[in-house]
N, CA, C and O atoms as a Tinker XYZ file with bonds, in Angstrom:
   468  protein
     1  N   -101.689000   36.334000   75.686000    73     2
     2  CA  -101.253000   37.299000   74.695000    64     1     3
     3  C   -101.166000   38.659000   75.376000    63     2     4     5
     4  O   -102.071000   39.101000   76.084000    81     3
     5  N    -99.659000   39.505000   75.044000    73     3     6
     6  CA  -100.083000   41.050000   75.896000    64     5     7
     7  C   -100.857000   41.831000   75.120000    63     6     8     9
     8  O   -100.857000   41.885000   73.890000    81     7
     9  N   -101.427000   42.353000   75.782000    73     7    10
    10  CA  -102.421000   43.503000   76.051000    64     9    11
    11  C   -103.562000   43.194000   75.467000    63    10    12    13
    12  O   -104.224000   44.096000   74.953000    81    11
    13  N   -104.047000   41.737000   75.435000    73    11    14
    14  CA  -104.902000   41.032000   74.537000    64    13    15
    15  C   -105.423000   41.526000   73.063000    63    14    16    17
    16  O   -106.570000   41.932000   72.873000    81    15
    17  N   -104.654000   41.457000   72.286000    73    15    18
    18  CA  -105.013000   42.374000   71.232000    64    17    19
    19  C   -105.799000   41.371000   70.845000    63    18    20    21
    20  O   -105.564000   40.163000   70.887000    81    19
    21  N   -106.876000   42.011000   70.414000    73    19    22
    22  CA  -107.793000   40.764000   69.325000    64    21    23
    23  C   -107.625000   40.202000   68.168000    63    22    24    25
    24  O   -107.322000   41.060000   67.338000    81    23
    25  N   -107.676000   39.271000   67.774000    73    23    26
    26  CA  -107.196000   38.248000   66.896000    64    25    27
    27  C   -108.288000   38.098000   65.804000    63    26    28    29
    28  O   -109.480000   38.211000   66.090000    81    27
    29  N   -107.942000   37.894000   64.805000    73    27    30
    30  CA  -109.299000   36.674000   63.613000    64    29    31
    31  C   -108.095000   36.142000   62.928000    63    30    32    33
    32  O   -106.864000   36.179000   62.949000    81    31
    33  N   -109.531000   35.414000   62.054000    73    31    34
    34  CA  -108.677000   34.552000   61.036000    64    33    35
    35  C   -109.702000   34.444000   59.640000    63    34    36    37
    36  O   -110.811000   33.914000   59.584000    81    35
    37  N   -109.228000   34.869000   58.962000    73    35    38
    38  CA  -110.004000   35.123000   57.845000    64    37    39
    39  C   -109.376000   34.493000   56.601000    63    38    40    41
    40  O   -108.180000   34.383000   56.333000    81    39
    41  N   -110.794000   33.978000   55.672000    73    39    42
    42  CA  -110.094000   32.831000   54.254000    64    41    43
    43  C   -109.189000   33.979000   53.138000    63    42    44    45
    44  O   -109.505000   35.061000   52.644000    81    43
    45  N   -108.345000   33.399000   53.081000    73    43    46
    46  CA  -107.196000   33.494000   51.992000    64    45    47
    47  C   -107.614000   34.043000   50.547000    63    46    48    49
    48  O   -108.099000   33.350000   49.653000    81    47
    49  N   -107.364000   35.285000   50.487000    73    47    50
    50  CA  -107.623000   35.747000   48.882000    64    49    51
    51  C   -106.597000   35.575000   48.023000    63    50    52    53
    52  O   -105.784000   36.433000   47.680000    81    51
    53  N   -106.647000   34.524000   47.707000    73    51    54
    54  CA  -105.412000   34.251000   46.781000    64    53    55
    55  C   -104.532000   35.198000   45.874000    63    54    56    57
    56  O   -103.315000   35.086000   45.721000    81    55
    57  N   -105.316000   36.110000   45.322000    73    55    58
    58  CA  -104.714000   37.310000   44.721000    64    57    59
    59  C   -104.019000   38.246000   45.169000    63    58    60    61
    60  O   -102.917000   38.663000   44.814000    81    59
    61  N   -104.883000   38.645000   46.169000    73    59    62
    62  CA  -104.275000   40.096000   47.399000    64    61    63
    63  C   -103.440000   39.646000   48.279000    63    62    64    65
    64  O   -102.695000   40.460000   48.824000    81    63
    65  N   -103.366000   38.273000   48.621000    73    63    66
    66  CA  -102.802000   37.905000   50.106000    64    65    67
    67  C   -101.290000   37.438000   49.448000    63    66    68    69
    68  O   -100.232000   37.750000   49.995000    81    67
    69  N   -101.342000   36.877000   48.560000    73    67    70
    70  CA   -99.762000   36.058000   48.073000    64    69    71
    71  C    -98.773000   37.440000   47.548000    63    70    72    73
    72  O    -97.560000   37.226000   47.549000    81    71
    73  N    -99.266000   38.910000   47.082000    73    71    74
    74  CA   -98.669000   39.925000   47.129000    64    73    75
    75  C    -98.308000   39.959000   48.551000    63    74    76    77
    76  O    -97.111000   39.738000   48.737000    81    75
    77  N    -99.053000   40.188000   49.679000    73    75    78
    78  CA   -98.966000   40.570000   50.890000    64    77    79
    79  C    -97.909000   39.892000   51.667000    63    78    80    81
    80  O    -96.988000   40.497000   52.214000    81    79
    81  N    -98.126000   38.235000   51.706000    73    79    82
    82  CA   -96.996000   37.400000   52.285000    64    81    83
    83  C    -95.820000   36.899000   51.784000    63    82    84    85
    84  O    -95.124000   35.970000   52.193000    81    83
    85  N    -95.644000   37.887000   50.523000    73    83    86
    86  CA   -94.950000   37.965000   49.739000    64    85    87
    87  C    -93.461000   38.376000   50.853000    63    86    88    89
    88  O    -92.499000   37.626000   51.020000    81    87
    89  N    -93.631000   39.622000   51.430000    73    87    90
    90  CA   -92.401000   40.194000   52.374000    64    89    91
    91  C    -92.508000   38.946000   53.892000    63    90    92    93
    92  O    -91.715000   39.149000   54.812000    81    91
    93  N    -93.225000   38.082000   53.977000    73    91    94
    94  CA   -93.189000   37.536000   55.151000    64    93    95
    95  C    -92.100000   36.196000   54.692000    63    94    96    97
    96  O    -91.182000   35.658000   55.311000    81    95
    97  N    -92.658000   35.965000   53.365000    73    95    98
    98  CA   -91.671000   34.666000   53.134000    64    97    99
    99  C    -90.366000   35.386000   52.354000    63    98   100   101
   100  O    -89.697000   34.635000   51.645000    81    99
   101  N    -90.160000   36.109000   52.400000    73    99   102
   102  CA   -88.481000   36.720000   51.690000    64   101   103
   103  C    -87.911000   36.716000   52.993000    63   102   104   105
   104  O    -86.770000   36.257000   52.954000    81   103
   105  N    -88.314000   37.088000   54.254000    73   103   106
   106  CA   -87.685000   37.097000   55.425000    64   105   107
   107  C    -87.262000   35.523000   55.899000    63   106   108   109
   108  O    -87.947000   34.540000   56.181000    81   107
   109  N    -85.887000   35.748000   55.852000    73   107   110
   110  CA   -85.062000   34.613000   56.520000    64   109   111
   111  C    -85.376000   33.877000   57.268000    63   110   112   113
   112  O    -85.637000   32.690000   57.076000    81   111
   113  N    -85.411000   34.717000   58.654000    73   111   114
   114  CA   -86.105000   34.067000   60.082000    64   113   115
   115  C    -87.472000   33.644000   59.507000    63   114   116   117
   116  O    -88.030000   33.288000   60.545000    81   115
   117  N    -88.169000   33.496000   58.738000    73   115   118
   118  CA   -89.456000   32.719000   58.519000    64   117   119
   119  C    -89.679000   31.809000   57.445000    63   118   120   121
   120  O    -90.627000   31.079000   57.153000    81   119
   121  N    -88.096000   32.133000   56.713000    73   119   122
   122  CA   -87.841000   30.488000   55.770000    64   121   123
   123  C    -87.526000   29.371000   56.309000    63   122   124   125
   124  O    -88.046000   28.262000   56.184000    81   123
   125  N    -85.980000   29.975000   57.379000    73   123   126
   126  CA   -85.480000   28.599000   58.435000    64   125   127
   127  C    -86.401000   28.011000   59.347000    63   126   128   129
   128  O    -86.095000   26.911000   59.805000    81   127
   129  N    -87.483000   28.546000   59.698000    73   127   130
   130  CA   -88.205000   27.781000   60.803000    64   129   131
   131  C    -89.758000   27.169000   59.965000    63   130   132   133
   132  O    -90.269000   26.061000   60.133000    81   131
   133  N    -90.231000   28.232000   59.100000    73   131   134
   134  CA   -91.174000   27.335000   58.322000    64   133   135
   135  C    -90.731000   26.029000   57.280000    63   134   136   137
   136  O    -91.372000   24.988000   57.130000    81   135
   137  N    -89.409000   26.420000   56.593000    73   135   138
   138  CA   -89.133000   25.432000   55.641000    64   137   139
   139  C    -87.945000   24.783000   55.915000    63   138   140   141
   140  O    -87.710000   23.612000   55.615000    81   139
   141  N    -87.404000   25.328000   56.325000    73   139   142
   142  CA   -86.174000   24.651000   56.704000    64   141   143
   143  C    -84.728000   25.631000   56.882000    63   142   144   145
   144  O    -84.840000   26.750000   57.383000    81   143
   145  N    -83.730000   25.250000   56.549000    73   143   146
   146  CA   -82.414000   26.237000   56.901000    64   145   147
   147  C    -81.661000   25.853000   55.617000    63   146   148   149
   148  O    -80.437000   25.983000   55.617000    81   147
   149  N    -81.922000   25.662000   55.164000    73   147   150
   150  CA   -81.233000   25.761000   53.552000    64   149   151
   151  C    -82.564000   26.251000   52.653000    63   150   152   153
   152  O    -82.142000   25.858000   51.565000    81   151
   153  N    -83.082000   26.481000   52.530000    73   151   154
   154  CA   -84.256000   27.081000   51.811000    64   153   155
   155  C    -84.121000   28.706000   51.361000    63   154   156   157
   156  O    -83.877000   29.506000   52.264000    81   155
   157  N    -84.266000   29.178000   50.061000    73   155   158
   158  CA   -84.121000   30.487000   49.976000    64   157   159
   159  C    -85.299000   31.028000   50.041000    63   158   160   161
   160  O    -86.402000   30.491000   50.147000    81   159
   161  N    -84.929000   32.398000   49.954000    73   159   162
   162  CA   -86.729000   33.264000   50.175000    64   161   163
   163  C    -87.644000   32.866000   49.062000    63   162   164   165
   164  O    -87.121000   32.245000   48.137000    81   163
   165  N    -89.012000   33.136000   48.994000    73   163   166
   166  CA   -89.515000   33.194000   48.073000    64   165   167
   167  C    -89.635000   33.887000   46.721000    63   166   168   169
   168  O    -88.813000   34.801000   46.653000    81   167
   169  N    -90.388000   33.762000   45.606000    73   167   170
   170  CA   -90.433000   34.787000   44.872000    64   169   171
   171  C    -92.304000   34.772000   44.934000    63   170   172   173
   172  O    -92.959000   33.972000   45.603000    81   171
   173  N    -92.849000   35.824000   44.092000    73   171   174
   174  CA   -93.575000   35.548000   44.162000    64   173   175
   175  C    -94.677000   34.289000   43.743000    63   174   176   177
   176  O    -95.656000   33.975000   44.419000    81   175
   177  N    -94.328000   33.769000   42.678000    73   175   178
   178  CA   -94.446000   32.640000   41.754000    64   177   179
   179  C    -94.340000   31.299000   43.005000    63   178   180   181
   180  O    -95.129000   30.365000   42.860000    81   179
   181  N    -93.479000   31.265000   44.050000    73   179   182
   182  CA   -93.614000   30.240000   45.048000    64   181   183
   183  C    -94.751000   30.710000   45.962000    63   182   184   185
   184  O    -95.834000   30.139000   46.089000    81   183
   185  N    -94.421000   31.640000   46.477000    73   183   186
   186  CA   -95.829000   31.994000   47.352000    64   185   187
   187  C    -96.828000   31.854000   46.578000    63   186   188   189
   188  O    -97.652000   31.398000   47.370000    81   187
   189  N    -97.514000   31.942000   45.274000    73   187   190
   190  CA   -98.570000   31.752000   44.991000    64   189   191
   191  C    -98.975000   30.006000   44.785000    63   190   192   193
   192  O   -100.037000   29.470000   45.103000    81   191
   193  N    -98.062000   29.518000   44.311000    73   191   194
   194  CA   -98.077000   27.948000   44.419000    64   193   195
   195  C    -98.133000   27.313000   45.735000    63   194   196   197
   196  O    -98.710000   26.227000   45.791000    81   195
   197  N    -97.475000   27.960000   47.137000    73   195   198
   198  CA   -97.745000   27.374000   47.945000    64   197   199
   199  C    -99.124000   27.243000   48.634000    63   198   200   201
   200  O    -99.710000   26.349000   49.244000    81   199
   201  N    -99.390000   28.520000   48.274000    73   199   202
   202  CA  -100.993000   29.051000   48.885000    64   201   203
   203  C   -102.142000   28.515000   48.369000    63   202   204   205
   204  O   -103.157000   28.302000   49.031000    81   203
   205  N   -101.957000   28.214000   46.800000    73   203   206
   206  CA  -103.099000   27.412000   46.165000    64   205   207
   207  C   -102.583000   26.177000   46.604000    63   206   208   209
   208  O   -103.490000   25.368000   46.410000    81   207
   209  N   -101.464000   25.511000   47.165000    73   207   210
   210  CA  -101.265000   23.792000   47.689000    64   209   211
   211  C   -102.025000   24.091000   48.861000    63   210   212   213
   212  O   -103.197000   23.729000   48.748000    81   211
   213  N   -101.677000   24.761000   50.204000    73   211   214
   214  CA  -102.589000   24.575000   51.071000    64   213   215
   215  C   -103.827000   24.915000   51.314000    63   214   216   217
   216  O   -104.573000   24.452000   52.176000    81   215
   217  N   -104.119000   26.060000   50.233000    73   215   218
   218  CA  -105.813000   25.834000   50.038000    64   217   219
   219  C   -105.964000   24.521000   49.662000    63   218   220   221
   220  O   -106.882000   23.948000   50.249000    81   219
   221  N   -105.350000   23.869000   48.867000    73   219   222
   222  CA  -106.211000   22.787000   48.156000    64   221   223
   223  C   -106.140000   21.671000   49.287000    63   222   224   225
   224  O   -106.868000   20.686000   49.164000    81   223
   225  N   -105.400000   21.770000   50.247000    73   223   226
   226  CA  -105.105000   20.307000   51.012000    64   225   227
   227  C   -106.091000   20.487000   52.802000    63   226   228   229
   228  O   -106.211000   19.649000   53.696000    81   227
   229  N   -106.554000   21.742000   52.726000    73   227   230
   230  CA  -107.222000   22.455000   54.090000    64   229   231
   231  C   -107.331000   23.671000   53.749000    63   230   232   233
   232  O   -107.019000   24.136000   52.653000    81   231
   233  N   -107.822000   24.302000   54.756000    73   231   234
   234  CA  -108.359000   25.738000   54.696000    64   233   235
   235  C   -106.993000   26.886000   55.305000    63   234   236   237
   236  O   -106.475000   26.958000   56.419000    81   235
   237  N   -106.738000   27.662000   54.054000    73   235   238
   238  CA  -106.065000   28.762000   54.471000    64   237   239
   239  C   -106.854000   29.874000   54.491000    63   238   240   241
   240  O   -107.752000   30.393000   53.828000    81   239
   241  N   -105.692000   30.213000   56.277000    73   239   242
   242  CA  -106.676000   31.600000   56.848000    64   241   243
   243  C   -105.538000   32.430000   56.615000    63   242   244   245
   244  O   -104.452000   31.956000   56.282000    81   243
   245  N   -105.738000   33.632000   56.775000    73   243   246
   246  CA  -104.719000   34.490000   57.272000    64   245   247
   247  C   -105.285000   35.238000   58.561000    63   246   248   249
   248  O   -106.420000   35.623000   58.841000    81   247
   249  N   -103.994000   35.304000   59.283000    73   247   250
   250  CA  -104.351000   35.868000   60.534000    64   249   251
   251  C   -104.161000   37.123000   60.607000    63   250   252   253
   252  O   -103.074000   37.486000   60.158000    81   251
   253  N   -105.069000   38.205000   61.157000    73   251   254
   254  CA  -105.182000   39.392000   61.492000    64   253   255
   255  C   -105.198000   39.812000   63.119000    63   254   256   257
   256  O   -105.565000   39.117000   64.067000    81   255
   257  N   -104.703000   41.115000   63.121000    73   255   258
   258  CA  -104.338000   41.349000   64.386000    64   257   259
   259  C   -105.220000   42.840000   64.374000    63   258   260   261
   260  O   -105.045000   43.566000   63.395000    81   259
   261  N   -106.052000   43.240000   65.330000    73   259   262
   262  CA  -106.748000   44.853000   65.175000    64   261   263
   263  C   -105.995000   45.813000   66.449000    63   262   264   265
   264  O   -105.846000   45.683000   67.664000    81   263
   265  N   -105.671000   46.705000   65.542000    73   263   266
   266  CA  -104.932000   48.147000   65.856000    64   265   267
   267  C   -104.925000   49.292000   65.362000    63   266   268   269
   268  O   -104.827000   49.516000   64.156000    81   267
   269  N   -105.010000   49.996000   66.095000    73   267   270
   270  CA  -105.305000   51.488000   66.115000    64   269   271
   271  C   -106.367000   51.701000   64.933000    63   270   272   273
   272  O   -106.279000   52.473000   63.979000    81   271
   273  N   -107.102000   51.060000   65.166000    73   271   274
   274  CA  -108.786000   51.341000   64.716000    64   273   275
   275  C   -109.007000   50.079000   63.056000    63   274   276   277
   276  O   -109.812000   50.161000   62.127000    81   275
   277  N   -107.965000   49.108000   63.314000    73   275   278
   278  CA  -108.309000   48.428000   61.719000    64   277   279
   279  C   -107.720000   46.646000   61.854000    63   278   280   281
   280  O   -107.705000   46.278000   63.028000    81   279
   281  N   -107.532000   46.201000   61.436000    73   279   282
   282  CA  -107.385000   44.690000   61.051000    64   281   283
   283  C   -106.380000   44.496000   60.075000    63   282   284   285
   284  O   -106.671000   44.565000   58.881000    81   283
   285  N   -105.029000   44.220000   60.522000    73   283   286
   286  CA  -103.979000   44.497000   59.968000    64   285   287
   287  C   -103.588000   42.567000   59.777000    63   286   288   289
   288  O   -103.620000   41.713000   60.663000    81   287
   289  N   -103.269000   42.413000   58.407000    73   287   290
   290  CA  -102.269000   41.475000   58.437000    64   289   291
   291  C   -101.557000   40.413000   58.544000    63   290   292   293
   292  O   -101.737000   39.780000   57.504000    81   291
   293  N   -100.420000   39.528000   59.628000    73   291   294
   294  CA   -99.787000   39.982000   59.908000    64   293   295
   295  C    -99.165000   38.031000   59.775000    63   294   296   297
   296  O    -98.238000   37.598000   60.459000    81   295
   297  N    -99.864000   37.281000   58.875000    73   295   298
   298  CA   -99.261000   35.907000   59.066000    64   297   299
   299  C   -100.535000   34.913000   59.080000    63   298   300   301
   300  O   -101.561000   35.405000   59.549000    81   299
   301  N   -100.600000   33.639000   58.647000    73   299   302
   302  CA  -100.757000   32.426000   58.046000    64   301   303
   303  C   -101.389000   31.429000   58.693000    63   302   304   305
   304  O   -101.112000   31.181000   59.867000    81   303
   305  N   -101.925000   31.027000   58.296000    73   303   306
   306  CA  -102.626000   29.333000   59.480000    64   305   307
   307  C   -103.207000   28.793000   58.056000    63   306   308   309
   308  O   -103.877000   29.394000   57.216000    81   307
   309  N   -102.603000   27.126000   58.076000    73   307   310
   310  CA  -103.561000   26.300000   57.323000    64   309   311
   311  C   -104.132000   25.144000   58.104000    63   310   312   313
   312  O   -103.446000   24.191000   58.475000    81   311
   313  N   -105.728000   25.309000   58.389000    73   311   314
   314  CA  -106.506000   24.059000   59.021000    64   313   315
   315  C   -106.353000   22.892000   58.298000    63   314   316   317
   316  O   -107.138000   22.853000   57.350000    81   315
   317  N   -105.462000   21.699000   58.416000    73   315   318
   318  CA  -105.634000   20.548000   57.337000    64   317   319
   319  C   -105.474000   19.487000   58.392000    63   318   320   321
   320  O   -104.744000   19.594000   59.378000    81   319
   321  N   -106.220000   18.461000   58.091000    73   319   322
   322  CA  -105.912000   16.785000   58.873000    64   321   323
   323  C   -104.330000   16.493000   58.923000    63   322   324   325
   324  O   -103.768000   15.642000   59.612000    81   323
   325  N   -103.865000   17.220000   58.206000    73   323   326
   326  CA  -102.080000   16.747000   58.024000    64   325   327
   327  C   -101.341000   17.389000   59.477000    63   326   328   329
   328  O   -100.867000   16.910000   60.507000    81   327
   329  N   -101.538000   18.693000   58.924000    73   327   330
   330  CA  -100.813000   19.329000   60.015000    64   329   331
   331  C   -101.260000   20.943000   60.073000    63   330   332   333
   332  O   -102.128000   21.238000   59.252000    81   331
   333  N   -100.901000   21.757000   60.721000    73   331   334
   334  CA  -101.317000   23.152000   61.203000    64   333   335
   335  C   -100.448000   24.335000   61.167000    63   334   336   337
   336  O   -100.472000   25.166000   62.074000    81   335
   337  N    -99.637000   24.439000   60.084000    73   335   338
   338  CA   -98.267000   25.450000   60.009000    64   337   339
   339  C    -98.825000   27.078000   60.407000    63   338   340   341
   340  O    -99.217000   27.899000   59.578000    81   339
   341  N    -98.759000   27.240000   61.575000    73   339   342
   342  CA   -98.594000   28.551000   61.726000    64   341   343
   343  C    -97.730000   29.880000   61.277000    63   342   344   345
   344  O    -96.619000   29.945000   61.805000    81   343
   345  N    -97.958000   30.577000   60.691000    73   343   346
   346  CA   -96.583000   31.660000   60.345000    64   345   347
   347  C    -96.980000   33.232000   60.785000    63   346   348   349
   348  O    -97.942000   33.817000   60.287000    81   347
   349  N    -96.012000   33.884000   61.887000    73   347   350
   350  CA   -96.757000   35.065000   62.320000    64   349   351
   351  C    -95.377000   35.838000   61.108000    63   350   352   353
   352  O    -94.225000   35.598000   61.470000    81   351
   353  N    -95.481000   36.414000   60.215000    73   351   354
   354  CA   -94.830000   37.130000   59.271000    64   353   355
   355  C    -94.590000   38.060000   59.682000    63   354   356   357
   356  O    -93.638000   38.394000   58.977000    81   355
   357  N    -94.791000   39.064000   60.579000    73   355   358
   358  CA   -94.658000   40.185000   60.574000    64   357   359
   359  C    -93.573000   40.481000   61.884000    63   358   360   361
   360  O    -94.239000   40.970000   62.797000    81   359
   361  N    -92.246000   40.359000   62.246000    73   359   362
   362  CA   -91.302000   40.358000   63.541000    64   361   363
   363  C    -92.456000   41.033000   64.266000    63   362   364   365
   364  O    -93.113000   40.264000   64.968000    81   363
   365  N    -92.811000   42.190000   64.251000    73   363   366
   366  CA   -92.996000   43.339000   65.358000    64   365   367
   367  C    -94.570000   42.268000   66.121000    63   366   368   369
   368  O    -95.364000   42.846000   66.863000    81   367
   369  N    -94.720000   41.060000   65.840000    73   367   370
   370  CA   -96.034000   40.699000   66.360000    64   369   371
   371  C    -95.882000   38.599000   66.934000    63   370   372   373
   372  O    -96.727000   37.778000   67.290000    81   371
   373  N    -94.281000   38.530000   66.721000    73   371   374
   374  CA   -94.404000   37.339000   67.675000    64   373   375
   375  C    -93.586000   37.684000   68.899000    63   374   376   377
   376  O    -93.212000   38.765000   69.353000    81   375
   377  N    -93.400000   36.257000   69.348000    73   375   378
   378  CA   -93.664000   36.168000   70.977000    64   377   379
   379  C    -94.386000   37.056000   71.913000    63   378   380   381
   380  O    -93.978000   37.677000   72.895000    81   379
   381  N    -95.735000   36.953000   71.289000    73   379   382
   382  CA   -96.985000   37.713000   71.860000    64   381   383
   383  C    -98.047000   36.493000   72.077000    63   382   384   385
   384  O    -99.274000   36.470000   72.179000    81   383
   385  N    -96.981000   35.439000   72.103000    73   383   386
   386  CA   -98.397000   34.305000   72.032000    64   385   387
   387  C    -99.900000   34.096000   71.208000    63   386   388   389
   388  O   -100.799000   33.257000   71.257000    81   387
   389  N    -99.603000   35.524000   70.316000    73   387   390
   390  CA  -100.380000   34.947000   68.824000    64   389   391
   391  C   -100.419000   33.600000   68.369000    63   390   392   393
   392  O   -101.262000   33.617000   67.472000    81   391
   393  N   -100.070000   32.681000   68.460000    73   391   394
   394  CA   -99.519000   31.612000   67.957000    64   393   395
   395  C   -100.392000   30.814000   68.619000    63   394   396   397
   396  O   -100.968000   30.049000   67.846000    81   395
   397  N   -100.751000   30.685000   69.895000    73   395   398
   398  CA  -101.474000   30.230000   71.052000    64   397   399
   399  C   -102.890000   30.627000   70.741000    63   398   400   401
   400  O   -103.736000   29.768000   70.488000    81   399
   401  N   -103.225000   32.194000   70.760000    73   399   402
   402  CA  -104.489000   32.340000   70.529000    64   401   403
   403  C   -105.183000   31.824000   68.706000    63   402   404   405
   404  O   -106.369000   31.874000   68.378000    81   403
   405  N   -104.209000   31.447000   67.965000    73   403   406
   406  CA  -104.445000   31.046000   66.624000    64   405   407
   407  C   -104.864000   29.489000   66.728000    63   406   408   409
   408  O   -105.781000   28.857000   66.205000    81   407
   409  N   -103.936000   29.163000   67.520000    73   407   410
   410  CA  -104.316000   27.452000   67.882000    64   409   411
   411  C   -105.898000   27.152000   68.812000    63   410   412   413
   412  O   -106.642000   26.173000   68.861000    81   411
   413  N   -105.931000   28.297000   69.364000    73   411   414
   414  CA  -107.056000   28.436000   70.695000    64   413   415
   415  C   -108.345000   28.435000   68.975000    63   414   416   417
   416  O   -109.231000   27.583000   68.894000    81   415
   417  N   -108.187000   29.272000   68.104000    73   415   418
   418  CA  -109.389000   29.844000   66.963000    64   417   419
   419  C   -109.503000   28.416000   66.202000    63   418   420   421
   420  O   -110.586000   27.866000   66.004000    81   419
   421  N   -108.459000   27.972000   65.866000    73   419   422
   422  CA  -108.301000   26.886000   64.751000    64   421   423
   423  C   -109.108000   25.122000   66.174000    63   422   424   425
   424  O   -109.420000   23.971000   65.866000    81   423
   425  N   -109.119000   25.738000   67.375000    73   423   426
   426  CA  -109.419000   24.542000   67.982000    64   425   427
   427  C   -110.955000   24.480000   67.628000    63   426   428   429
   428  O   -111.668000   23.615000   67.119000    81   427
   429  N   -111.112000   25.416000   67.981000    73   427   430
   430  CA  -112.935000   26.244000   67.614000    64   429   431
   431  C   -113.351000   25.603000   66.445000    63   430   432   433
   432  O   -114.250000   24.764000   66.394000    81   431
   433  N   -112.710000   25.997000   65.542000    73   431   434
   434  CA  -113.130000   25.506000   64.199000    64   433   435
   435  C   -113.437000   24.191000   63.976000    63   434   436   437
   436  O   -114.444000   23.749000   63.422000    81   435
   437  N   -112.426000   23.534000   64.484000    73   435   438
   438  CA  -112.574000   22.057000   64.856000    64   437   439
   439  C   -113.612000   21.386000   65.393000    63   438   440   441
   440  O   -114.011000   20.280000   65.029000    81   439
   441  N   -114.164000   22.232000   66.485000    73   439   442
   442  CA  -115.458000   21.542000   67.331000    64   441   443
   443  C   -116.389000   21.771000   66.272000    63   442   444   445
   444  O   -117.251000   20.898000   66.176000    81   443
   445  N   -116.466000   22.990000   65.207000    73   443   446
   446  CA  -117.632000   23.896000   64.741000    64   445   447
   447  C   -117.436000   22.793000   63.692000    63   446   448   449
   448  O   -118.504000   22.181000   63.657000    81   447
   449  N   -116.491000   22.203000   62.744000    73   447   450
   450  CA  -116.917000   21.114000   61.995000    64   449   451
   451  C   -117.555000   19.980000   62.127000    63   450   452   453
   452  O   -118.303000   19.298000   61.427000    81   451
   453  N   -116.812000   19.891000   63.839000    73   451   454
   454  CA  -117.644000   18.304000   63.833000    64   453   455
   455  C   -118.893000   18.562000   64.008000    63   454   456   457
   456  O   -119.743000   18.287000   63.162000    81   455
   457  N   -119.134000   19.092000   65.073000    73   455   458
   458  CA  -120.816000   19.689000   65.300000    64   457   459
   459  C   -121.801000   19.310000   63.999000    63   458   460   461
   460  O   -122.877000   18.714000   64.026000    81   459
   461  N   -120.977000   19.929000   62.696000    73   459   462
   462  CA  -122.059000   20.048000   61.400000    64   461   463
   463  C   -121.677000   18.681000   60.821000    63   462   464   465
   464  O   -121.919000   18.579000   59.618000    81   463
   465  N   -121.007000   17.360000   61.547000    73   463   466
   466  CA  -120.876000   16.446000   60.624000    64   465   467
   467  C   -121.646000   15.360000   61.290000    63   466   468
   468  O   -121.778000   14.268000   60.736000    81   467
């Protein structure tokens, strides 16, 4: 990742966050590659339905990125046995290999479950 910016991943407030990724899923470039290429943007009413589906099916995080003194933002991870949809929402913050260090956090998590099982 450049300039290693530090990363988390923090659980999903269903209330505050589906306002928030509200502008990540109206953006085009993150309908065609998360949902497909015929898919329209969201409204809000879909983002909130999608977010309570992948809470309910695994753990939604949202990913944060820290800059210029705070924890901004900036896109999506759901931990589930199914699959692992990453979404960095925000243009100004992919191909920074965010995506990599999200998979590197979500691997973590993985060991940290089994450990407790």
């Amino acid at each position: 990742m450049d300039n290693q910016t530090p990363i988390r991943l923090r659980p999903v407030n269903l209330y505050e966050d589906c306002k928030l990724a509200l502008q990540w899923y109206q953006d085009l470039e993150v309908i065609h590659f998360s949902e497909g290429p015929d898919v329209e943007p969201y409204d809000l009413i879909t983002v909130q339905a999608m977010y309570e589906y992948l809470n309910s099916i695994g753990k939604l995080l949202i990913i944060e990125v820290f800059e210029d003194g705070e924890w901004v933002s900036i896109g999506d991870v759901t931990f589930s046995k199914e699959s692992i949809p990453i979404v960095i929402g925000d243009r100004k913050y992919r191909s920074r290999g965010i995506g990599t260090e999200v998979m590197k956090k979500i691997i973590e998590l993985a060991k940290k479950k089994i450990g407790k099982n």
